[in-house]
C-alpha positions in Angstrom: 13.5 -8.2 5.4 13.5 -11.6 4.5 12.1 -13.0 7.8 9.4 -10.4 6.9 8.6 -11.4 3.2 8.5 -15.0 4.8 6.3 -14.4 7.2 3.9 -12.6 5.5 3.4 -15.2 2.3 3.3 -17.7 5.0 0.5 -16.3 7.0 -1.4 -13.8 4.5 0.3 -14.7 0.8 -1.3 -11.4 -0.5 -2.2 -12.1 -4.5 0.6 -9.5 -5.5 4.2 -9.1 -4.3 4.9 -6.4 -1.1 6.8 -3.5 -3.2 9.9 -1.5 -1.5 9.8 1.9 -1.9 12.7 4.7 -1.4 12.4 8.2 -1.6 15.9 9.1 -2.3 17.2 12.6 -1.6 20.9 11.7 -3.2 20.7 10.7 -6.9 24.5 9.4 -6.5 22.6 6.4 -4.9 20.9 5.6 -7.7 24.6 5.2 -10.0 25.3 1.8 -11.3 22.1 0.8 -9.8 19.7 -1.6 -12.9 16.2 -0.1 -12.8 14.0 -2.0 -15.3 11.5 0.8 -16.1 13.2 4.7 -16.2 12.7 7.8 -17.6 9.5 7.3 -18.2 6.3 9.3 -17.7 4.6 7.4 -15.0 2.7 8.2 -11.6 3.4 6.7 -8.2 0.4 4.5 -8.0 1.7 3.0 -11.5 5.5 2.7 -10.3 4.4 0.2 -7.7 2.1 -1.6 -9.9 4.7 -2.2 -12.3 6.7 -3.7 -9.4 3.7 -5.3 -7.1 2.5 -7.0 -10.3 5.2 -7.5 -13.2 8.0 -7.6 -10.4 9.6 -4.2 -12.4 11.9 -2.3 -10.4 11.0 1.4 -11.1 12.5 5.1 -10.8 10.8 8.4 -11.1 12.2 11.3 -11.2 10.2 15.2 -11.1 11.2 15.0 -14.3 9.4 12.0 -15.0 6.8 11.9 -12.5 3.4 12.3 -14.3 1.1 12.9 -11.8 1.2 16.4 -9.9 -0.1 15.2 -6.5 1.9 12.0 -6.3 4.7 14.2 -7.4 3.9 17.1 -4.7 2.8 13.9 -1.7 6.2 12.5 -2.2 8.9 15.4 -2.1 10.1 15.2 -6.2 8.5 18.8 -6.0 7.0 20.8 -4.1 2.9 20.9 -3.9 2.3 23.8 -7.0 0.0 26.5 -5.9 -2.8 25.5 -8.0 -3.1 22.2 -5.8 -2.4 23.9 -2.5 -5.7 26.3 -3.0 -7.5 23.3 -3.9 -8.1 24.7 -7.8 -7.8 21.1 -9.2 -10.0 19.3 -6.7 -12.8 22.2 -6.6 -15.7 20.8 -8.7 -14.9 17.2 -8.7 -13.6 16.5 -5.3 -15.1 19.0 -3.1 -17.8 21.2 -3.8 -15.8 24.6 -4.1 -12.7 25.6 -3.6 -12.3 26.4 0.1 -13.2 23.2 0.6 -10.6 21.9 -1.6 -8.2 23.6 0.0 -9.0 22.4 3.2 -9.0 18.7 2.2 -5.3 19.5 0.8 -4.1 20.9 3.6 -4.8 17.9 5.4 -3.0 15.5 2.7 0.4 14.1 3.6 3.1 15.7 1.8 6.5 14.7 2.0 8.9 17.9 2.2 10.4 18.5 -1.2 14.3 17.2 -1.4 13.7 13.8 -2.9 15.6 13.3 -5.7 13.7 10.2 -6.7 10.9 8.1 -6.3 12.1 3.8 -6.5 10.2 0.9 -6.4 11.0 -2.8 -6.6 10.1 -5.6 -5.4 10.9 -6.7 -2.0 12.0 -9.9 -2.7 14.3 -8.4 -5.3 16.0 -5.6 -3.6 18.8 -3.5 -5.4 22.2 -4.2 -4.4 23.6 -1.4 -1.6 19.4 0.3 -0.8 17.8 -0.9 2.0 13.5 0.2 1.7 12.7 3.2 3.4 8.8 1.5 3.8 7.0 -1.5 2.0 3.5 -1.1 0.4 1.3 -4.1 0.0 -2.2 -4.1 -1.7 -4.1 -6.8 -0.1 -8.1 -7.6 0.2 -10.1 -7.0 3.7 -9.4 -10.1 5.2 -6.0 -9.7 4.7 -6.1 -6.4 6.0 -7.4 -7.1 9.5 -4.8 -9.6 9.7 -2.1 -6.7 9.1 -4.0 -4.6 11.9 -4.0 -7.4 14.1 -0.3 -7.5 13.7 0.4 -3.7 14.6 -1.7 -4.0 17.7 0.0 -7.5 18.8 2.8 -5.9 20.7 1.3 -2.5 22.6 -2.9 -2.9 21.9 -5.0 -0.1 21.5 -6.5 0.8 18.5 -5.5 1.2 14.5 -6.6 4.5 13.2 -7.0 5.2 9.3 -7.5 8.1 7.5 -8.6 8.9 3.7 -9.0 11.8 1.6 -10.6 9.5 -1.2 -7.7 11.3 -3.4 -3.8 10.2 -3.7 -4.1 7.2 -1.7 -1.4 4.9 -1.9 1.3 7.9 -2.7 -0.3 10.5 0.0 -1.0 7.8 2.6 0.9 4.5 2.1 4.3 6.0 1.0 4.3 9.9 2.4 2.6 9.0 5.6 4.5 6.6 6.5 7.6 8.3 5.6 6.2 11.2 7.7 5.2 9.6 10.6 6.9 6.1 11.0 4.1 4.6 11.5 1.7 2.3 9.5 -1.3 3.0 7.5 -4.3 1.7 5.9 -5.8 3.2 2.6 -8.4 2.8 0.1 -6.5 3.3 -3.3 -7.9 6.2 -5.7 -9.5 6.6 -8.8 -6.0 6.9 -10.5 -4.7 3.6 -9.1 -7.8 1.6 -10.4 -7.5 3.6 -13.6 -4.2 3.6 -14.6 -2.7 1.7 -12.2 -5.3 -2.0 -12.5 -6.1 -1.5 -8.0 -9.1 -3.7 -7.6 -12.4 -3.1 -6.5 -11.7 -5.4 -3.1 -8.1 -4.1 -2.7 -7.1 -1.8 0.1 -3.4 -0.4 0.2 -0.9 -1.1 3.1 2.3 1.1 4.0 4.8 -0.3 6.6 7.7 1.8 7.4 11.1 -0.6 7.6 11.3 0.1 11.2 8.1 -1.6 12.0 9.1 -4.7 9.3 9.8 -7.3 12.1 7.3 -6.5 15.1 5.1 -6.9 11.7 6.1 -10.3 11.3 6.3 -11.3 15.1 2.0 -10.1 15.2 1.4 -12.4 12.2 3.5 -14.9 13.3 2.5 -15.0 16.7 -1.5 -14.3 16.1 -1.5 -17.1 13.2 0.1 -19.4 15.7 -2.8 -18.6 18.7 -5.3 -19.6 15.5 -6.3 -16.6 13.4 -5.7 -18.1 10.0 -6.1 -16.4 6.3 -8.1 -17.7 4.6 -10.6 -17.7 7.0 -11.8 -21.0 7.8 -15.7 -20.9 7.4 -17.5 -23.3 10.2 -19.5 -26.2 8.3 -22.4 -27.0 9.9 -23.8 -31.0 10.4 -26.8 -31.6 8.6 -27.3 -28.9 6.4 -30.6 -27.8 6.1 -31.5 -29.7 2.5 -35.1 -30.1 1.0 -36.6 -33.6 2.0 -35.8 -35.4 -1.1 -32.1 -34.5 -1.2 -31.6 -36.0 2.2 -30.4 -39.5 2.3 -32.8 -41.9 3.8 -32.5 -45.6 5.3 -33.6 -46.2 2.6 -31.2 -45.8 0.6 -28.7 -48.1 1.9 
């Protein structure tokens, strides 16, 4: 973890902090543990911004969890039927309902054990929990750096999907928790809302497994020469109106 954290401010040094997240199933974890910001009404998307950007470890509970899909895409409950049939997306989202439906049918969806939802950040971890996955928000640059880490190793190609809905709890936290597998995703309308995600930020969920074959892509591409930030090539004799050029004469 620490290697990883190292790594990736050495190479990328995204603008705010990679976030743990743990979806935990036991609530006796969670005893004696100090979580800055509980019992609060908050959404996922909101949870890791208090911890990407104020460094706030964070716990959410179904009790607590405000937002209904982040709620039903990370296990605190299970998806209610009025989400399943695609009645809150029909309208907005999709044009009717059966096409709603089928666009939440397709959303990732953790099944619905977990006890809580925690975040903190990485460089801060709680005493005793080790992250189930790590999101990081990070600009397109930044981004193709990530995929050019996952591909170091084995090639091939990165694939991302979107809903344009949920992003960052449907994609970057349930996904990944799903599938063990990293993902790329454009955050929502509720992150930039309530949450402050950027115009230029995309979202990035690495599962824990996949931490330190992470680090050894960024590592290793950064060392063949593919630097962040981008080194821009400066051309010799800029193409500058006759007057602004400097002359014999004047020297």
């Amino acid at each position: 973890m620490d290697n990883f954290l190292e790594v990736v401010n050495a190479t990328v040094n995204p603008a705010t902090q990679p976030v743990a997240v743990n979806l935990i199933t036991e609530a006796a974890k969670l005893e004696g543990k100090k979580i800055r910001l509980h019992g609060k009404r908050l959404t996922i998307c909101q949870q890791i911004a208090y911890s990407r950007m104020y460094a706030w470890s964070t716990c959410c509970t179904a009790e607590t969890a405000h937002c209904v899909l982040g709620a039903g895409c990370t296990g605190l409950i299970e998806a209610p039927q009025r989400v399943v049939d695609g009645e809150v997306n029909k309208g907005i989202y999709q044009q009717n309902q059966t096409a709603a439906a089928a666009m939440q049918q397709e959303m990732p969806k953790v099944d619905s054990n977990v006890a809580a939802v925690v975040t903190y950040p990485l460089s801060k971890r709680l005493q005793g929990i080790e992250p189930d996955l790590v999101v990081i928000y990070v600009n397109t640059a930044q981004a193709m750096r990530f995929v050019q880490a996952f591909l170091y190793h084995d090639g091939g190609e990165f694939c991302m999907k979107s809903s344009g809905d949920a992003g960052v709890c449907s994609r970057a936290v349930a996904q990944v928790a799903m599938t063990d597998e990293p993902t790329i995703e454009i955050p929502c309308l509720g992150d930039r809302r309530f949450a402050m995600a950027q115009d230029h930020e995309l979202c990035i969920g690495i599962p824990a497994s996949w931490l330190e074959r992470t680090a050894e892509g960024l590592q290793a591409t950064h060392k063949a020469g593919i630097r962040y930030p981008i080194p821009f090539q400066i051309p010799a004799e800029c193409d500058l109106p006759p007057a602004f050029i400097t002359s014999e004469s004047d020297y």
